[in-house]
N, C-alpha and C positions, 0 to 999 in steps of 0.2 A: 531580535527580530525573528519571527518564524518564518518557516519554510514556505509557506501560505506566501507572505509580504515579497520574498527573495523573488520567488514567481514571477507575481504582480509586479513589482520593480521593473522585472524584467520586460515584461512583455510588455509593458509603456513606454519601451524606449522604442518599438520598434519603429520603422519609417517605411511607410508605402509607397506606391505605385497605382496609376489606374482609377477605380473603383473602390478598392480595399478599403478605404477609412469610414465611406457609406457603410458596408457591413459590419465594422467593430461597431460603428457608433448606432445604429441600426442596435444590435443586442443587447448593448448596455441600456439604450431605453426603454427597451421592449424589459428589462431587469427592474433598471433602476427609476425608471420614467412616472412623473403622475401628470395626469394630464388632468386640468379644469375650465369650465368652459362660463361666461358669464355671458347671453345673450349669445349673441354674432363672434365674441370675441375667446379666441382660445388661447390660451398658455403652458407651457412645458416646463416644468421643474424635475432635474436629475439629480437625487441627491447622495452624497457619498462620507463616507470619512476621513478618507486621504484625501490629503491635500494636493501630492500628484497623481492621482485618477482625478480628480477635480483638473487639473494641469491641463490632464490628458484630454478630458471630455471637451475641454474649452476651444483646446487648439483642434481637436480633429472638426469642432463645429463649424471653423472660422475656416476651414476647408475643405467645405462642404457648404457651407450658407452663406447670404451677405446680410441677412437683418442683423439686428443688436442682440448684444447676447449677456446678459450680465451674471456675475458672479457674488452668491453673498456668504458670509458664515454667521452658524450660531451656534449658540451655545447647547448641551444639552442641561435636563436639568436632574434628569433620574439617574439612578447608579451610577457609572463613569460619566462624568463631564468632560466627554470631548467637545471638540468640535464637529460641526456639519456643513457640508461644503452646498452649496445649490447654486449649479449652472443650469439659469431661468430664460427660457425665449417667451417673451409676452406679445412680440408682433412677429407675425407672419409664423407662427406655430404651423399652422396648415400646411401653410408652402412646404415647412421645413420637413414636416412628417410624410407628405405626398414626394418630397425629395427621395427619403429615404423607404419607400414603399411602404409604411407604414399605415394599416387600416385602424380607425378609430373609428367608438362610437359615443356619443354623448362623455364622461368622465374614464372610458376603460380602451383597451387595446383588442383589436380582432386578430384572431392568430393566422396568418393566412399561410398556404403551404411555403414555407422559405425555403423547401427543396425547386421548388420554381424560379425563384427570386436569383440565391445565390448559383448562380450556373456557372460558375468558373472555381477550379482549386481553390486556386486561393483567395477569392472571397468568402467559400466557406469557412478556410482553414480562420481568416479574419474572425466573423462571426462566433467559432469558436473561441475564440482568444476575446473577443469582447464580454461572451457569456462568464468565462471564468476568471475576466477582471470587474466584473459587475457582484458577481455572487459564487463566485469558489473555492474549496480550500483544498490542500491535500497534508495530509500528515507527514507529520518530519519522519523521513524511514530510517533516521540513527534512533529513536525514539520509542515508534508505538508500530501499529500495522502498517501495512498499505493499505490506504485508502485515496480517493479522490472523492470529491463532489460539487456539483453545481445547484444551488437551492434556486428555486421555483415557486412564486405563489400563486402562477397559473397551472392548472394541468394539462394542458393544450400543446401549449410553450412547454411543460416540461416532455411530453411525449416528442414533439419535433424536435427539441434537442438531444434526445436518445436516438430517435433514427437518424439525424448527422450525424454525430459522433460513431454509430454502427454502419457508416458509410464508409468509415476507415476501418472496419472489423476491429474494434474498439473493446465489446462485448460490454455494451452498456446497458445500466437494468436501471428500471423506472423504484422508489418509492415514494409512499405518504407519509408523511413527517404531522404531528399535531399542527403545528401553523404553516403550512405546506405542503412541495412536493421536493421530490431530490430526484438529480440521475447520478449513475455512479458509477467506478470502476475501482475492482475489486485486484486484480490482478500486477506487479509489478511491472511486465512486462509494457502490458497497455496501458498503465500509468506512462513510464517512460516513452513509449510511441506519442502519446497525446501529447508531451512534453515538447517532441522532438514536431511534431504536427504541427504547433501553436508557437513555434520558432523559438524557446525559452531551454536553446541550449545551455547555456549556462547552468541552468537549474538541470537540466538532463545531467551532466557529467556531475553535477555533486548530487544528486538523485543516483545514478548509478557507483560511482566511487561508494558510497552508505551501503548499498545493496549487496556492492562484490564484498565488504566487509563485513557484514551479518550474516549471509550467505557462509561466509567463509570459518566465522565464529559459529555457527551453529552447528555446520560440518565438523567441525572439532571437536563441538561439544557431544555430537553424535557419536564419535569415533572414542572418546573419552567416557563417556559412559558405558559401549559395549566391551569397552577393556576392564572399568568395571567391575561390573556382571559378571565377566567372564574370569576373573581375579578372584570373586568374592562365590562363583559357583567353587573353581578351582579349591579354594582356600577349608569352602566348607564338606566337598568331597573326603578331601588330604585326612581332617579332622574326622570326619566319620571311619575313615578306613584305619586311619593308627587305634582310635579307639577301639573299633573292631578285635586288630592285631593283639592290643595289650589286654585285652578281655579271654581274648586261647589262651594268652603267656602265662596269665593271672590264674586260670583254672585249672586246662589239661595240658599246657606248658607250647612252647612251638613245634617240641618233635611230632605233636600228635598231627601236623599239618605233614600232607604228600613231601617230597623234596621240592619241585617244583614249585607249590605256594611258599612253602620256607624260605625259599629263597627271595621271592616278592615280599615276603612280608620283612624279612629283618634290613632289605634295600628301602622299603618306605620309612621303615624307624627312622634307619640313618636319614634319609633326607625327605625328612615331611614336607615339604616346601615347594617340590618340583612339581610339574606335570607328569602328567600319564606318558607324555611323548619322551619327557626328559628322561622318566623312571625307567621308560625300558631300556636305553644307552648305557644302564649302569646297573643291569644284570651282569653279575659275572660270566656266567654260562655260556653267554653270547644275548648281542641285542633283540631283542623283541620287541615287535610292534606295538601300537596306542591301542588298538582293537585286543590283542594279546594281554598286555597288562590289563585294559578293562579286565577282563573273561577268568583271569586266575584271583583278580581284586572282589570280583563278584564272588565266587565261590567260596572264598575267604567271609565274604559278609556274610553266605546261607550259614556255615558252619558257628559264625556266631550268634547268629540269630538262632542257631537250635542250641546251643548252648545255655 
């Protein structure tokens, strides 16, 4: 099961108060809803592929409406053959839509400002949590990026649901998809928020548990690579200066080097291996600094290079 489903799972368990189930079920139509109309008479089909958002739709309708409400499945018949769930109101459509403030006109949805509608927390935060049980996913964050998104194949509806969502400082950006629109959030942090918003703690702590440990791996792998680098500069300095050293040996011998370099260079023979920091600790003479050893190692390389 993905992460996506865990989500969804979750947040159909949840159980209201109030008003609250008008606005999940409010956005999942305003999502999932087709409305058609025959003369005088209208009907609402909401169609799904789970079976419990199907559950879900049925029971928040039976608590919120009194007409008949029926349930059918069908088959599909193109690429996956799932199933299709449709919870269908064929009487008192109206009522039910005018219930839940819902503007229609002839077969479509009118988007009217839902910053008006939903005026309490947590109806919005509902609403929310119905948009992205209707049409949202986010990516498993043991996996791939962070992402979140809610698809939209109105552009109206998807603008209002970016400025809800940036009603919680969210940082939600609108696009156009070829057969749609998307809102979207980019960020872990406000993934997690939205998470914790849309009450689907559950998914928060193993959304966040995934993060502290990628977070944690990548810092390592940061840390592991600048040792690296810093191994493989080391390693390939070491190599340039011994050869340096055995190129005077090989020529005009080491005596031709001051005391002072002689003395750096037959300490780098003995231990090609160390640092700069480590080489000076093992001057005889007495120690000398990392900047020091630079500056006598340099002078060492000019005299090879005129060599």
């Amino acid at each position: 099961m993905s992460f996506s489903s865990d989500v969804k799972k979750e947040l159909i368990r949840t159980e209201y108060e109030n008003n609250c189930p008008k606005a999940e079920l409010a956005a999942i139509i305003r999502m999932n809803g087709l409305i058609s109309t025959n003369g005088d008479e209208t009907s609402l089909d909401i169609q799904t592929e789970s079976a419990a958002i199907a559950r879900r739709i049925f029971t928040l309708l039976k608590q919120v409406f009194t007409g008949p409400v029926e349930l059918l499945v069908r088959k599909k018949m193109r690429l996956k053959k799932n199933n299709i769930y449709i919870v269908r109101v064929k009487e008192e459509a109206n009522e039910l839509l005018e219930t839940l403030q819902i503007d229609h006109e002839n077969d479509g949805f009118e988007q009217t400002n839902l910053l008006t509608i939903l005026k309490t927390d947590e109806c919005r935060r509902a609403y929310l949590r119905g948009s992205f049980v209707a049409r949202g996913s986010i990516n498993n964050p043991e996996t791939s990026s962070y992402h979140m998104e809610i698809f939209n194949l109105d552009q109206d509806h998807n603008q209002i649901l970016c400025e809800l969502l940036n009603m919680y400082e969210l940082r939600a950006r609108e696009l156009q998809r070829r057969n749609g629109y998307i809102v979207y959030l980019k960020e872990a942090n406000k993934i997690a928020d939205f998470l914790r918003i849309t009450g689907a703690n559950k998914a928060l702590f193993q959304f966040e548990d995934a993060r502290i440990v990628r977070d944690m791996r990548n810092s390592v792998n940061r840390i592991v690579n600048c040792e690296t680098a810093n191994l493989n500069k080391t390693i390939s300095a070491s190599v340039r200066q011994v050869e340096n050293i055995k190129l005077i040996e090989s020529t005009v011998g080491l005596d031709y080097l001051p005391e002072r370099l002689q003395e750096i260079a037959k300490v780098r023979l003995a231990y090609p291996e160390v640092t700069l920091q480590e080489l000076g600790k093992l001057i005889p003479s007495g120690e000398l600094s990392k900047s020091g050893v630079n500056h006598r190692l340099k002078k060492i390389e000019e005299i090879a290079q005129s060599l």
